[in-house]
N, C-alpha and C positions, 0 to 999 in steps of 0.2 A: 098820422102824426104820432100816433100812441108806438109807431115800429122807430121812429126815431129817438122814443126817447129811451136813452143810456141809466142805466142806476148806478147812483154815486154815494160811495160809501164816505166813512169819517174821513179818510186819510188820500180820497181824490177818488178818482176814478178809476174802477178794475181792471187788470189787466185779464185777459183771458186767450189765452196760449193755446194754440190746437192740439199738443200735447201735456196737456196738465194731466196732475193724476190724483184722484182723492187722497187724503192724508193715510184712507184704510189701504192703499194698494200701494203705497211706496214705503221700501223697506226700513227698517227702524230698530231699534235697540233689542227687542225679543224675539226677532223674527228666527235667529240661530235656534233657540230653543224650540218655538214651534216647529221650526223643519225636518228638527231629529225628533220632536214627541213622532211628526207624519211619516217618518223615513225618508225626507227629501233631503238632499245634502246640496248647496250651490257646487255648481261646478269648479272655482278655483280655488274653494278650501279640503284642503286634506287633511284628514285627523292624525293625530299624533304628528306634525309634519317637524322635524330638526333640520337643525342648518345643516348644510351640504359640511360633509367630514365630521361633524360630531355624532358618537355610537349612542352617547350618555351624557345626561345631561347632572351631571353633581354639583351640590350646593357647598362654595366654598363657605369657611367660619366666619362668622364676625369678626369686628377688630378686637372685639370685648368680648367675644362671644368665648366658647368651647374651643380649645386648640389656634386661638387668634391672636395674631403679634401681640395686640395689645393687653391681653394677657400676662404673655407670657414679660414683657419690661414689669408693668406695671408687678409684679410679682417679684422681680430681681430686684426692682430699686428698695420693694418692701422688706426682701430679706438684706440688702445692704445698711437701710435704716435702722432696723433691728439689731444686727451686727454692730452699727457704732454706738447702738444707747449700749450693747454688752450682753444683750439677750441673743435667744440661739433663728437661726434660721428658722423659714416658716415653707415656705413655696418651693424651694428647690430639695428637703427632702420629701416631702407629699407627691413632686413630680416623678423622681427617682422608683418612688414605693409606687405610684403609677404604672411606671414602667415596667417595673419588675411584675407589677401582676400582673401587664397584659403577657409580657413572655412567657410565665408559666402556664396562662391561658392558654399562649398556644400552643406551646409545648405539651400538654394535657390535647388537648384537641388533634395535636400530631399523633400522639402517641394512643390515641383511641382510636383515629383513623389506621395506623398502622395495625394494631389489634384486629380491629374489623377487618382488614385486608386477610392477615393470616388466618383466621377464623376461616374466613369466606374460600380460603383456596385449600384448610383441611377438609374440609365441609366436602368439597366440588371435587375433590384429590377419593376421600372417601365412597363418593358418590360412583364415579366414573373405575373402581378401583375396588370391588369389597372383596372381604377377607371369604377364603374358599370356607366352603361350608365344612364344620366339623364333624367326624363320624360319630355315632350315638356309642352309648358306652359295650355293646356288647359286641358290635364292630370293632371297636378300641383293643376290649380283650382277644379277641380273635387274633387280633393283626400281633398283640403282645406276644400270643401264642408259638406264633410263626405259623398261623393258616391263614392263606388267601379266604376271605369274603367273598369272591367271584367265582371260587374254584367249586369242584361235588363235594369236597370236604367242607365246605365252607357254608356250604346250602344246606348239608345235613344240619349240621350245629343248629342255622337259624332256626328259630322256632317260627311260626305258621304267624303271622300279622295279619290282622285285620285294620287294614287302613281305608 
C-alpha cells in the first residue's frame, strides 16, 4: 500500500517525465561565461560571428547625436532665428571652421606622410648606393702632384704605416 501511494504537492500532483533534468544541468543565463572561463565553446556559436557580407560593423550617429540630421536642422533653423531677431549666425560658421580644420588636418597628415615617404627612399637610396670612399690627404697630394699612388714612384713617396 505504502508503493501506491503518490505525493501531492500544493498545486496537484507531480508530474515526472523520464527525461527531466535538475535545474543544475539545464542551461541557463551564465552558462556562456562558465564555458569560456572552461574553454568549452557550444558548438553553434562562433565568436565574433557578422552577417554574411558585412567586413565592419560601424555605428551610425544619433539623430541628435555628433554629425546627426537632427543636428544639423536643429542648428540651421537656429542660425535662421537669430538671423531675423538681426543677430549674426551661430552653427553654420562653427560648422565651416569644422571643416576647414579637418582639411588642414589632413592635409598636415598628407604632407607628413609624403615627408616620411621621401625620407624613407633617401635613407634606402643612400643605403644601397654610398659615396666611394675618399683618398686620405697624402694620397690627395700625390695624385695633385701627377704621381700615381699605385705606381714605384708612388710607393717611395708613402711613408711606412702602421695600421
Amino acid at each position: 500500500m505504502a508503493l501506491a501511494f503518490q505525493r501531492q504537492g500544493i498545486f496537484g500532483r507531480r508530474n515526472t517525465l523520464p527525461d527531466y533534468r535538475s535545474p543544475w544541468e539545464t542551461p541557463g543565463f551564465g552558462d556562456s561565461i562558465i564555458n569560456r572561463q572552461a574553454g568549452v565553446e557550444p558548438d553553434n556559436v562562433t565568436p565574433n560571428a557578422m552577417p554574411i557580407g558585412v567586413k565592419e560593423i560601424t555605428k551610425k550617429p544619433g539623430f541628435f547625436g555628433q554629425g546627426g540630421a537632427g543636428r544639423a536642422i536643429a542648428g540651421t533653423i537656429g542660425d535662421f532665428l537669430l538671423q531675423q531677431s538681426g543677430m549674426d549666425p551661430v552653427y553654420l560658421p562653427n560648422i565651416l571652421q569644422q571643416r576647414d580644420a579637418e582639411e588642414r588636418a589632413r592635409m598636415a597628415q598628407q604632407q607628413r606622410m609624403q615627408g616620411r615617404e621621401d625620407f624613407l627612399f633617401r635613407e634606402n637610396y643612400k643605403r644601397d648606393n654610398p659615396e666611394p670612399k675618399q683618398p686620405d690627404q697624402l694620397t690627395q697630394y700625390m695624385i695633385n702632384a701627377g704621381i700615381d699612388p699605385k705606381s714605384e714612384r708612388g710607393a717611395q713617396c708613402m711613408p711606412v704605416r702602421l695600421e
